[in-house]
N, C-alpha and C positions, 0 to 999 in steps of 0.2 A: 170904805167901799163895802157895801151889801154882797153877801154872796150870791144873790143872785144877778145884781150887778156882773158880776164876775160870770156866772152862767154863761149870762145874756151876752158877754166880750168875749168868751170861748167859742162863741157860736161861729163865728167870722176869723176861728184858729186858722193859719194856714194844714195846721196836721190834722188828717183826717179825723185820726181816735179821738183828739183833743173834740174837734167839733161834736160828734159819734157822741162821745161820753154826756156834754152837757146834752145834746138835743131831748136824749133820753131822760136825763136828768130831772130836765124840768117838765118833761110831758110827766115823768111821775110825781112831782110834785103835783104837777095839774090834777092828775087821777086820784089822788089821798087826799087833794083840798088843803096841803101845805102851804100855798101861793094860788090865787087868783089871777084869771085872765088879765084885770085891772091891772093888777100890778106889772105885768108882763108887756102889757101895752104904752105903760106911761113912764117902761125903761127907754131912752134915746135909739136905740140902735137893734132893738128888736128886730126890725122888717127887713134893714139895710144888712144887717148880720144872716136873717134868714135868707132871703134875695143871694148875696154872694153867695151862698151852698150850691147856687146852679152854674156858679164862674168856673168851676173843679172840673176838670176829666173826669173823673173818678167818684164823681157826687150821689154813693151808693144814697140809700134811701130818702130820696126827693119825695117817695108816696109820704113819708112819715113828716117833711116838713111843708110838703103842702099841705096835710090834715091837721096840722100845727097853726097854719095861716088861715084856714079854714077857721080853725075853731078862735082862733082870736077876732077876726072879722065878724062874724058871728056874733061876738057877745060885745064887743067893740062897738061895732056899728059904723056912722058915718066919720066918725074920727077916727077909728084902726084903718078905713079905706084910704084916708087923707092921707095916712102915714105911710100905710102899703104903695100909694101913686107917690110919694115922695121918694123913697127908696127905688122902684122901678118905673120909671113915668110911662104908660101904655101896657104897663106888665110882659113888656117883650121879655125878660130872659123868662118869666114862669112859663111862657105859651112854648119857649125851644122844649118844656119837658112832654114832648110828643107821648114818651112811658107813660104819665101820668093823664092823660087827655081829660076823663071823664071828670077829677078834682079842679086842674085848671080853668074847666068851663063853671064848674059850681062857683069857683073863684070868680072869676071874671063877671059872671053875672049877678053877684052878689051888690 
């Protein structure tokens, strides 16, 4: 198993710091060009993994994985949407992040 495999199955941790560690993880991989969007979108459980972060009480930094969804969708295109509508179909849990409104809608109308 790929470590980023591994990331991308820490993301959907029940412990918060567990989730917390990788999210950041791999946004910094993202930012140094360590790991490609590509690659992060043609891991199985990316979306479903990011998605549960909003099932938590306690789901500090929602801004940082919706800009995460954001930027996979983005470069993704109409297959990270398919993916994204699989994992959430209607995108109801992203829309409960009322905090996040203005990323949501970028979402949504993408």
């Amino acid at each position: 198993m790929s470590q980023l495999t591994v990331l991308v199955k820490k993301l959907g941790h029940s412990l918060e710091e567990i989730r917390f560690r990788a999210l950041y993880n791999i946004i910094s991989k993202l930012d140094y060009k360590l790991i490609t969007e590509d690659e992060l979108i043609d891991k199985d459980c990316i979306f479903q993994n990011l998605v549960k972060w909003f099932q938590y009480k306690d789901a500090s930094t929602k801004e940082d994985v919706l800009k995460l969804i954001l930027r996979l969708l983005k470069h993704g295109g109409d297959d990270a949407a398919a993916l994204l509508l699989r994992a959430d179909p209607g995108l109801g849990q992203l829309r409960e992040a009322t905090d996040c409104d203005v990323l949501v809608q970028d979402i949504v109308n993408l």
